[in-house]
C-alpha positions as CSV (number, residue, x, y, z in Angstrom):
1,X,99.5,122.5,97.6
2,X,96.8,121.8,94.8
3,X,98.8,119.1,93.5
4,X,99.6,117.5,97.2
5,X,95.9,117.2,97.8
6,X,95.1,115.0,94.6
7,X,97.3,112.4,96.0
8,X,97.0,113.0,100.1
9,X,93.8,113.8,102.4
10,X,93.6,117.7,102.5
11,X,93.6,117.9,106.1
12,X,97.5,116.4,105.8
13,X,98.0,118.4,103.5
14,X,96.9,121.4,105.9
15,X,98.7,120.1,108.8
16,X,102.0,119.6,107.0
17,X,102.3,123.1,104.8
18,X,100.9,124.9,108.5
19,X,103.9,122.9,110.3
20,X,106.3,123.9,107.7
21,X,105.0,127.2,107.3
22,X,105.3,128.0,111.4
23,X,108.9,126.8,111.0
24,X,110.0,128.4,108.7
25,X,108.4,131.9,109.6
26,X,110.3,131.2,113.2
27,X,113.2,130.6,111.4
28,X,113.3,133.8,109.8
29,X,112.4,135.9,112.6
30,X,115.3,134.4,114.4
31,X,117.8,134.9,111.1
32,X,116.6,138.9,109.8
33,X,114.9,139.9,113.2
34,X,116.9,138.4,116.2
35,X,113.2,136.9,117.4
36,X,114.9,134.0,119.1
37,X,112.4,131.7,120.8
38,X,112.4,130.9,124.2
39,X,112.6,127.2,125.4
40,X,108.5,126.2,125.1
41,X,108.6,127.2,121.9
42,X,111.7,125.4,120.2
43,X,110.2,122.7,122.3
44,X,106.8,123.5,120.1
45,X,108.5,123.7,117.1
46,X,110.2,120.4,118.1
47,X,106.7,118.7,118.3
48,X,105.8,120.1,115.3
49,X,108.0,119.2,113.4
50,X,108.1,115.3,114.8
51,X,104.7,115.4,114.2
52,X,104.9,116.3,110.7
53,X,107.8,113.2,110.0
54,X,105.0,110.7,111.7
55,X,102.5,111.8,109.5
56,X,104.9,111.2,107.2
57,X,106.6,108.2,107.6
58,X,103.6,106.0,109.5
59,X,100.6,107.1,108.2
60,X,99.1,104.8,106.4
61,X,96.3,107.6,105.1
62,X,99.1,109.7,103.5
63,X,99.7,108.7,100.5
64,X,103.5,108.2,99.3
């Protein structure tokens, strides 16, 4: 993450290793401890992770 934020504003930076962080942690719950989310919260994760691609792919502030 040190390196992201020479190049991109540290609150992207935040917002996209928190989003992929909360993913991947659900992911793994689901995989090793049969923690399968209910509906809300693929529909969370969903939002997440659209959220992150916008950030991504529109954000002019984001560097690419």
């Amino acid at each position: 993450m040190s390196f992201a934020i020479r190049t991109i504003p540290v609150g992207f930076a935040y917002a996209i290793w928190s989003g992929v962080g909360i993913v991947l942690i659900t992911i793994i719950g689901a995989i090793f401890f049969k923690e399968i989310p209910d509906l809300p919260a693929i529909i969370g994760l969903a939002l997440i992770i659209i959220g992150v691609v916008v950030i991504n792919v529109f954000s002019k502030t984001a560097a690419h």
